[in-house]
RODO-2510 file (C-alpha; in nm, 4 decimals, decimal comma):
residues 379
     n   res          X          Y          Z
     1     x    -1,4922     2,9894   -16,9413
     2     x    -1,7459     3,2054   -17,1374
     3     x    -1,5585     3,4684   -17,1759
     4     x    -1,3364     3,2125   -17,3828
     5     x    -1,5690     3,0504   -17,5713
     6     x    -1,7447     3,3629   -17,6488
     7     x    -1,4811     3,6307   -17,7842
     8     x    -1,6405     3,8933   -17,9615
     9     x    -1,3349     4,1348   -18,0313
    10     x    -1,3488     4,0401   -18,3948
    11     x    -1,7227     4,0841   -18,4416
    12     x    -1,6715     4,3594   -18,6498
    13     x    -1,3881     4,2385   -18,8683
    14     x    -1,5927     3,9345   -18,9296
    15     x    -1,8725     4,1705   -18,9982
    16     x    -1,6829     4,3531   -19,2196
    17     x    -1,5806     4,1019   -19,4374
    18     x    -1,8851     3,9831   -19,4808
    19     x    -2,0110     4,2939   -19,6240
    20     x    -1,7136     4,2601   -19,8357
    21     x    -1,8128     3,9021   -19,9304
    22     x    -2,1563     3,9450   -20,0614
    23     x    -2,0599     4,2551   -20,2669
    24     x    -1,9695     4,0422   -20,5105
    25     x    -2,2765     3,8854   -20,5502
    26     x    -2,5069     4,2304   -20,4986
    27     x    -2,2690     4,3669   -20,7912
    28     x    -2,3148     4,0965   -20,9907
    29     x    -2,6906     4,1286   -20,9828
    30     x    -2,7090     4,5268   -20,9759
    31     x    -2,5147     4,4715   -21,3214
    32     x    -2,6074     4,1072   -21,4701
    33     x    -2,9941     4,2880   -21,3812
    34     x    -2,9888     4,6808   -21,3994
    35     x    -3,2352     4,6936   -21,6985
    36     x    -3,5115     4,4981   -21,5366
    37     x    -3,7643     4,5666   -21,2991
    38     x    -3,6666     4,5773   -20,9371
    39     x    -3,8677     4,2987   -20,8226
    40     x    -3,7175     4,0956   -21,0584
    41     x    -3,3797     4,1942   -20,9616
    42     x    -3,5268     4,0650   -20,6251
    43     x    -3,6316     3,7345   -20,7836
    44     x    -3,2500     3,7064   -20,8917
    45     x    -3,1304     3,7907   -20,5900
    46     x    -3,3163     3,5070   -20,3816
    47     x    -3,2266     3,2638   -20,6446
    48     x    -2,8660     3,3301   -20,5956
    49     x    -2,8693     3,3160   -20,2221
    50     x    -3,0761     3,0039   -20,2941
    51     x    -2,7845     2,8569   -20,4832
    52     x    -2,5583     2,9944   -20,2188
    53     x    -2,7586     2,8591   -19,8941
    54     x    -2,7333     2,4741   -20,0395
    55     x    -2,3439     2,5487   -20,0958
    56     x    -2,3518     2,5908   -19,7125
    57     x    -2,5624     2,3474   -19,6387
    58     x    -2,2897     2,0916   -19,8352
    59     x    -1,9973     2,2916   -19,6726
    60     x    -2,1585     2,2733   -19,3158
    61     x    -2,1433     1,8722   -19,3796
    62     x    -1,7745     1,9112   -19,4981
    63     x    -1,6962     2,0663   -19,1881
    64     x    -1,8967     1,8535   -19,0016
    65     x    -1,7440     1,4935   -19,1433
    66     x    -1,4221     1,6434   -19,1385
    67     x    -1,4189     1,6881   -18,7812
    68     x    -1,3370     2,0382   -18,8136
    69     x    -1,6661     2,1740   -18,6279
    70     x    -1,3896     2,2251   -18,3814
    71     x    -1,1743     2,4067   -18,5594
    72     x    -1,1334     2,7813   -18,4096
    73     x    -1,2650     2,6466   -18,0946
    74     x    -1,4205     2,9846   -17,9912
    75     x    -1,6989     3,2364   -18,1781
    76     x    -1,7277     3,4111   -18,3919
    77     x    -1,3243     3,4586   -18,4868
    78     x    -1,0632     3,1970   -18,3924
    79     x    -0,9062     3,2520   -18,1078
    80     x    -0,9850     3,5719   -18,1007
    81     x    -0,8783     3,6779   -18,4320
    82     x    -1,1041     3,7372   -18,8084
    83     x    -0,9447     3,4811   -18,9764
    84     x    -0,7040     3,1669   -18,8674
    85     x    -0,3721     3,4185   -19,0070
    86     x    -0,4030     3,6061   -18,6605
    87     x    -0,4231     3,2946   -18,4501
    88     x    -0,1344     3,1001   -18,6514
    89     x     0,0894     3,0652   -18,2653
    90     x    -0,2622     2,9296   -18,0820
    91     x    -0,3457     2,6908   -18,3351
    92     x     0,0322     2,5701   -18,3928
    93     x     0,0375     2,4884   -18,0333
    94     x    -0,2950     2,3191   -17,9890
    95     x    -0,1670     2,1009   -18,3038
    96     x     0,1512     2,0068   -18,1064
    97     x    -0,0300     1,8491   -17,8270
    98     x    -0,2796     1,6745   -18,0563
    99     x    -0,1269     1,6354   -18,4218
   100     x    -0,4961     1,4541   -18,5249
   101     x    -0,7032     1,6717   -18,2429
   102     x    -0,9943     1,8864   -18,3314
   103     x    -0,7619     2,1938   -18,3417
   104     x    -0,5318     2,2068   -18,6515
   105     x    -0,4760     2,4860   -18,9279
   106     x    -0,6282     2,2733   -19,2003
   107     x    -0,9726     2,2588   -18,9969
   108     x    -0,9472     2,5834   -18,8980
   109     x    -0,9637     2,7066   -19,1901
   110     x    -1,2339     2,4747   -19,3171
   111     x    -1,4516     2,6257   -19,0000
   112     x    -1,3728     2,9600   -19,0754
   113     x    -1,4759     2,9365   -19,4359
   114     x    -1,8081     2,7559   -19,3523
   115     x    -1,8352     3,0675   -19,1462
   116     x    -1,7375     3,3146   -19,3644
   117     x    -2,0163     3,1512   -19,6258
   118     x    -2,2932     3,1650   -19,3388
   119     x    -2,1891     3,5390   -19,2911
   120     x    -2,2259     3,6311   -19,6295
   121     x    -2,5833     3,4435   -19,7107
   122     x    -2,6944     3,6391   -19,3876
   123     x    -2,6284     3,9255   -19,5726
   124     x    -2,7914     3,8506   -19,8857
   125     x    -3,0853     3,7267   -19,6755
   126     x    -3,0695     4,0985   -19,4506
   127     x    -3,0698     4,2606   -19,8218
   128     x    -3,4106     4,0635   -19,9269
   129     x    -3,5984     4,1346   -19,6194
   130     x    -3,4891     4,4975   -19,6192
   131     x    -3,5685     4,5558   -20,0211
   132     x    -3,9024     4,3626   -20,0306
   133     x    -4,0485     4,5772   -19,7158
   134     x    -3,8889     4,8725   -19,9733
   135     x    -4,0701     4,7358   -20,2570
   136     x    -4,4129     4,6577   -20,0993
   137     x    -4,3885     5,0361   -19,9242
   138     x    -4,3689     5,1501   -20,2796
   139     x    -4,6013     4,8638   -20,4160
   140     x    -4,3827     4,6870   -20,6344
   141     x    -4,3420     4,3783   -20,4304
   142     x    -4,3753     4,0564   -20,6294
   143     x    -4,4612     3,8556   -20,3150
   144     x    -4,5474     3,9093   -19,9591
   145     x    -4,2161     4,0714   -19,7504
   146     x    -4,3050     3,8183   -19,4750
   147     x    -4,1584     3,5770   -19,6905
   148     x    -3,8043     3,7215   -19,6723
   149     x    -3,8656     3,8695   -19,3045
   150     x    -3,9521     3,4863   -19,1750
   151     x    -3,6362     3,3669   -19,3606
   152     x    -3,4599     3,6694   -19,1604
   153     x    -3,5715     3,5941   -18,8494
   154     x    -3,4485     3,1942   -18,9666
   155     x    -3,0920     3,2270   -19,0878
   156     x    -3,0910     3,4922   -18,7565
   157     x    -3,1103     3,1741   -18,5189
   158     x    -2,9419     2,9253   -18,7399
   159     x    -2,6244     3,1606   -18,6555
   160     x    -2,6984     3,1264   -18,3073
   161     x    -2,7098     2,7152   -18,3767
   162     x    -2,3735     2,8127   -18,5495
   163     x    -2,2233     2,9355   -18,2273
   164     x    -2,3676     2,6845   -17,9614
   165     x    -2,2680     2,4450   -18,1781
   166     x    -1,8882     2,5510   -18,1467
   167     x    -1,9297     2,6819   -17,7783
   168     x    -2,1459     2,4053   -17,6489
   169     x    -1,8554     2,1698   -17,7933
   170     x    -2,0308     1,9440   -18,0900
   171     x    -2,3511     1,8733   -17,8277
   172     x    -2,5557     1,6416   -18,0687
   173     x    -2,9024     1,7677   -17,9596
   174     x    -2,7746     2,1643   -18,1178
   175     x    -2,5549     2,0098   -18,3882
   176     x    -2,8833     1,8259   -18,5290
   177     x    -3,1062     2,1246   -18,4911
   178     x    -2,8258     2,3369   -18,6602
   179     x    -2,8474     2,0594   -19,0032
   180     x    -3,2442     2,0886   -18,9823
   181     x    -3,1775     2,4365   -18,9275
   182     x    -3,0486     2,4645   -19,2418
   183     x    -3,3027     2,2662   -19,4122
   184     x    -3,5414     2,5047   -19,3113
   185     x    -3,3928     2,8056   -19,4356
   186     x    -3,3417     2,6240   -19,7892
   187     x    -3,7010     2,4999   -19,8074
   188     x    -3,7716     2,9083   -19,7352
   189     x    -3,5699     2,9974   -20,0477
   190     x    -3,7428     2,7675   -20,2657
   191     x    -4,0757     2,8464   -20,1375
   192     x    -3,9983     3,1929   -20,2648
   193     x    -3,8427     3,1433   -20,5602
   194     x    -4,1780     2,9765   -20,6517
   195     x    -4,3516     3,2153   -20,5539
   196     x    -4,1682     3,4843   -20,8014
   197     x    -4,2485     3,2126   -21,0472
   198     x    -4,5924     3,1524   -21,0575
   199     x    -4,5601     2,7838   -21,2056
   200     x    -4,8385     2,5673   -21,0865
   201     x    -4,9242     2,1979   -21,1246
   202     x    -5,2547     2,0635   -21,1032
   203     x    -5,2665     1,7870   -20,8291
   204     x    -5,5837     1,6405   -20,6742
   205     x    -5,6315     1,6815   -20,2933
   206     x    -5,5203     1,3572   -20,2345
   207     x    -5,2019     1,3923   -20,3798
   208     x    -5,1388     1,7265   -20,2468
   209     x    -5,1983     1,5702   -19,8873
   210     x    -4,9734     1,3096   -19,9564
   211     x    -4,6961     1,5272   -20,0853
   212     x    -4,7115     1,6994   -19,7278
   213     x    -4,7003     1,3567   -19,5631
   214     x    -4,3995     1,2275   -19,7576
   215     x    -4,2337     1,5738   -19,6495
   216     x    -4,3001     1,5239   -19,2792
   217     x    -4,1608     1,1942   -19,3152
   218     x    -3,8705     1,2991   -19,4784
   219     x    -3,7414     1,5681   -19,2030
   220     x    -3,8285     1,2868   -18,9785
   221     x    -3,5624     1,0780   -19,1581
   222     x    -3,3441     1,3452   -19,1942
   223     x    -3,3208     1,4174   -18,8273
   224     x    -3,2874     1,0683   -18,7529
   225     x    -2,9366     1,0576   -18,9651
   226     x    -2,8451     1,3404   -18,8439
   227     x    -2,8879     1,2099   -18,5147
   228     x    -2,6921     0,9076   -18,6478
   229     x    -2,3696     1,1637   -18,7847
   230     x    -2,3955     1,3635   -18,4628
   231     x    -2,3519     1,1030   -18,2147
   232     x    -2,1309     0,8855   -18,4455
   233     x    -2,3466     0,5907   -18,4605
   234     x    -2,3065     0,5231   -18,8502
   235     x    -2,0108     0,2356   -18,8009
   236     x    -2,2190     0,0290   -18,5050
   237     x    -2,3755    -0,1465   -18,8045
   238     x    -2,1052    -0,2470   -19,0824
   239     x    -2,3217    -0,4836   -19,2357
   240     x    -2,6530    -0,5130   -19,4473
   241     x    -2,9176    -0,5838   -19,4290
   242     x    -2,8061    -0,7736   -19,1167
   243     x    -2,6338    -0,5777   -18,8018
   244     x    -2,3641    -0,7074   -18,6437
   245     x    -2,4294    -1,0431   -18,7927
   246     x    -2,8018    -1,0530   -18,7078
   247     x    -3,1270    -0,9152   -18,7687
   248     x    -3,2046    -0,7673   -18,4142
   249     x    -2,8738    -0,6738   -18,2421
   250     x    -2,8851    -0,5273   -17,8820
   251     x    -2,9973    -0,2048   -17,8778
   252     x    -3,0382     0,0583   -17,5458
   253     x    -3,3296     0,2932   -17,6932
   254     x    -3,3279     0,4599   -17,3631
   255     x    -2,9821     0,5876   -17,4092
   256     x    -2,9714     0,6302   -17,7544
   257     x    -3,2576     0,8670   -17,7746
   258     x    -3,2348     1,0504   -17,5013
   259     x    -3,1143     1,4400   -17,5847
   260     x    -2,9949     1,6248   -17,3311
   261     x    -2,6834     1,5001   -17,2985
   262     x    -2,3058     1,5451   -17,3914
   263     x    -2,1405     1,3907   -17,7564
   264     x    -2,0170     1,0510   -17,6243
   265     x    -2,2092     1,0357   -17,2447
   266     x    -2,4959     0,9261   -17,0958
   267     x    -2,7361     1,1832   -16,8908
   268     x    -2,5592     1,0838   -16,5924
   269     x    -2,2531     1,0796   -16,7446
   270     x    -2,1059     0,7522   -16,8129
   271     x    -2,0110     0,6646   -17,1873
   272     x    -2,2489     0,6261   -17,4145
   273     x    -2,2956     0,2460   -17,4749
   274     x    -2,2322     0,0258   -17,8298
   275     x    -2,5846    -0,0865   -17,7981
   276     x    -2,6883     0,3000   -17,7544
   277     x    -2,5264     0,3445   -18,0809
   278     x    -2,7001     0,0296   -18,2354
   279     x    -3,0417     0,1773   -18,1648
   280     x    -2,9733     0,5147   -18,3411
   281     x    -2,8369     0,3323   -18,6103
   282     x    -3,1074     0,0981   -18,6832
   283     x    -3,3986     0,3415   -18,6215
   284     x    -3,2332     0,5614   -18,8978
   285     x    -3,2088     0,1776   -19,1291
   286     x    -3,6359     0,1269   -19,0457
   287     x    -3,6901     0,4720   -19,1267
   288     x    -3,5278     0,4822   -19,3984
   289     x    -3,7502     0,1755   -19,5676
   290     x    -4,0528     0,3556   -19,4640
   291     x    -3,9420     0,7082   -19,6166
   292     x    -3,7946     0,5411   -19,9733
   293     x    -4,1428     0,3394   -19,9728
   294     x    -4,3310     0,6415   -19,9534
   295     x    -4,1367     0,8261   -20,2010
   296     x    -4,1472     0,5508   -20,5033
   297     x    -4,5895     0,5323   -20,3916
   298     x    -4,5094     0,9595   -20,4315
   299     x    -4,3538     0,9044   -20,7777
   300     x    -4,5732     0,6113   -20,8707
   301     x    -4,8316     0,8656   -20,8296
   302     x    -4,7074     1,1684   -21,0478
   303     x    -4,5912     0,9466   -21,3580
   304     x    -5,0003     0,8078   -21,3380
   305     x    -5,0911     1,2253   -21,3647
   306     x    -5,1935     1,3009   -21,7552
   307     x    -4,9821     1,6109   -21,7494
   308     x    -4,6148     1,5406   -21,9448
   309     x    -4,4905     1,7328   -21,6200
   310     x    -4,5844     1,4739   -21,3538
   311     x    -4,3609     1,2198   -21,5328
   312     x    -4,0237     1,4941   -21,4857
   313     x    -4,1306     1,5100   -21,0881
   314     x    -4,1156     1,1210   -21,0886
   315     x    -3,7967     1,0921   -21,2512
   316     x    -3,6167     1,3202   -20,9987
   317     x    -3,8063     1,2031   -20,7133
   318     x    -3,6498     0,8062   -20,7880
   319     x    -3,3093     0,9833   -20,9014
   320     x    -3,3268     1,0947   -20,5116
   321     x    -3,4301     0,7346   -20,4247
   322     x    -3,1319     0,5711   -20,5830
   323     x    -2,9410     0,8519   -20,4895
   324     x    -2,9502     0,8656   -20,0928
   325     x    -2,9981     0,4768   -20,0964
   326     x    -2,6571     0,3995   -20,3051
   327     x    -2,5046     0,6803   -20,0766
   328     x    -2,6313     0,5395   -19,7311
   329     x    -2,5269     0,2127   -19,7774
   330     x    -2,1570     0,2712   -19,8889
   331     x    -2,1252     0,4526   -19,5593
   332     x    -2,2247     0,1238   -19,3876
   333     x    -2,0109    -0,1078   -19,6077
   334     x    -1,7513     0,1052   -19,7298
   335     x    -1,6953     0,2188   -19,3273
   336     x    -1,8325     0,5996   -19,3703
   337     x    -1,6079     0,7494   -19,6478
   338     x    -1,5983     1,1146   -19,6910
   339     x    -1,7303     1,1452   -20,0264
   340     x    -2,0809     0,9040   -19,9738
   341     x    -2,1519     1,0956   -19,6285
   342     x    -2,1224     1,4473   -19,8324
   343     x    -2,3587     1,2856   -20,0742
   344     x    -2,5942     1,1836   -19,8395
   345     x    -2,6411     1,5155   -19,7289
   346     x    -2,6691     1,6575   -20,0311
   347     x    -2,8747     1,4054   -20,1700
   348     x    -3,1369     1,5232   -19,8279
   349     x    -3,0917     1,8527   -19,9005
   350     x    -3,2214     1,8444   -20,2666
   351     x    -3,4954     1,5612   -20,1627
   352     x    -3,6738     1,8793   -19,9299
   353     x    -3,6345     2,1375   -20,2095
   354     x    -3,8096     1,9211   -20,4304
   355     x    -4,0852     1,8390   -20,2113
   356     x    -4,0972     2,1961   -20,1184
   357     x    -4,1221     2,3275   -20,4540
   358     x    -4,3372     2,0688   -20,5732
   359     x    -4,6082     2,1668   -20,2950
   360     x    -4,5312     2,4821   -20,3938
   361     x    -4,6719     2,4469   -20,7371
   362     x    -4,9196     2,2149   -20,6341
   363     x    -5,0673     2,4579   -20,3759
   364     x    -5,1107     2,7525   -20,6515
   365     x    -5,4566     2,8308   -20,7835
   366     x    -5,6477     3,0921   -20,9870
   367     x    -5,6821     3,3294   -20,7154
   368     x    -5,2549     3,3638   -20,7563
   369     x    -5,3735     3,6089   -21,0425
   370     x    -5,5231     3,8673   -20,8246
   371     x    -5,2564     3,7931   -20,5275
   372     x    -5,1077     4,1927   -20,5011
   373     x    -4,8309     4,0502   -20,3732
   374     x    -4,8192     3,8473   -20,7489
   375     x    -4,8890     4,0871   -21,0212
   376     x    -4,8971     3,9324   -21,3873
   377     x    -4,6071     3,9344   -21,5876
   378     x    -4,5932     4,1734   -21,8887
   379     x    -4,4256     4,1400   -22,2193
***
């Protein structure tokens, strides 16, 4: 069984076209930035992959909501081969037993780009942790190469997330590790792509402590829905602000929360109950109040700050509110379309990098102007 699962004859092919695949960003910065500096070629460089990692991050939630994490059933080719092309006869036949099943050429295709994409940001990320240690060796480096050597070591076991996640069949516990995962490495990205910046924001100590708190809420949250998307638990509650026509439906906590166990079962395995479902659903609803709460006190806060600046942080932290709230309930009412379950990822996803560049700036003091990691700009 694990030799099946795990098939690594087209390692290198895959490998191979990754290379191929970030070329064309590594070209377009060697040319867009061949005049400048190297460590700001650097700085462009993260920024890209930056851009690039949240394009997975929205992809990875395609793939996941389109019930194609199942796609190439098998890692890291499908079935075998680099690319669904070589395993057109496997995947036709897996289609003809199960026309809707998780194996069809449409979603195999949509898994093998979402892996093609993760391939090619582990690239970039490989090139930034291998040009910073070259740029601090020569004393060039902008910021410390731990930065991009911690983000190696990151995107290094999100791909292993990647491939449990296929092999250990859509287990919720690794699925929702593999989203927070991938949270992670973006909140890495922006924390250095403020660093290359140097823009700071003077916050009082209170604030700044409550900027972390509304953070660590936040990924709470977060993992709580994607706890909710993993284990399917979004349509036990079609109503709102009501469940199931009332305010405290049955819920099995016991059930619901517990982690080591398969998509669908029970530790002992029996199927996973409705009021199992409930729970997860409605601990996601609670949270949610508490997290939105928190961030209109967090925004509340900034637009009170005498700096013009405070008032632009405000503004996109209650975009976000209205955002992910708009988005979270049309997948209760509207029965979990496509399109508002994409959003509410994304709408997560930009929520952290705000936060994380917003402690970012907040954290930033004189003693950035001596940092040798963080020489002063010229010119």
């Amino acid at each position: 069984m694990a030799e099946s699962l795990y098939d690594l004859k087209p390692l290198i092919s895959m490998a191979l076209l990754a290379l191929l695949l970030a070329t064309a960003p590594l070209a377009w910065i060697w040319l867009r930035y061949k005049k400048t500096p190297p460590a700001q070629r650097l700085r462009a460089l993260t920024l890209l992959t930056l851009f690039l990692t949240f394009d997975l991050i929205a992809f990875g939630a395609f793939t996941r909501l389109s019930d194609s994490g199942l796609g190439c059933p098998d890692w890291p080719g499908c079935y075998g081969s680099a690319s669904p092309l070589g395993a057109r006869e496997e995947i036709h036949a897996a289609q003809s037993v199960q026309p809707s099943g998780p194996v069809t050429h449409r979603k195999a295709w949509i898994e093998m780009i979402h892996r093609y994409l993760a391939a090619t940001v582990g690239v970039l990320i490989t090139v930034i942790a291998a040009s910073s240690w070259w740029l601090a060796r020569r004393r060039q480096a902008a910021i410390s190469p731990w930065w991009s050597t911690i983000t190696w070591f990151a995107v290094c076991l999100q791909g292993a997330f990647g491939a449990w996640t296929v092999t250990l069949k859509l287990y919720p516990a690794i699925v929702s590790a593999h989203l927070l995962g991938g949270l992670a490495l973006l909140m890495l990205l922006v924390a250095q792509s403020e660093a290359y910046a140097r823009k700071a924001l003077t916050l009082g100590r209170p604030l700044k402590v409550a900027v972390l708190g509304v953070a660590a809420l936040s990924l709470i949250q977060i993992a709580l829905g994607a706890w909710v998307s993993t284990n399917y638990a979004v349509l036990a509650c079609t109503e709102f602000p009501m469940c199931q026509g009332v305010w405290w439906p049955a819920m099995d906590f016991a059930n619901g929360f517990t982690l080591l166990r398969p998509l669908g079962m029970t530790s002992d395995g029996g199927y996973l109950p409705v009021p199992a479902l409930t729970a997860i659903h409605m601990v996601h609803r609670w949270g949610a109040a508490v997290v939105l709460t928190a961030l209109l006190g967090l925004a509340w806060a900034l637009w009170r700050q005498r700096q013009l600046i405070g008032r632009g942080w405000a503004q996109a932290f209650l975009a976000v509110v209205l955002w992910q709230f708009l988005s979270g309930l049309s997948n209760v009412v509207l029965g979990w379309p496509l399109v508002a379950a994409l959003a509410h990822t994304v709408g997560a996803a930009v929520l952290m990098a705000l936060l994380t560049a917003l402690w970012c700036r907040a954290a930033k003091g004189p003693q950035d102007a001596t940092n040798p990691y963080n020489p002063p700009s010229h010119g």
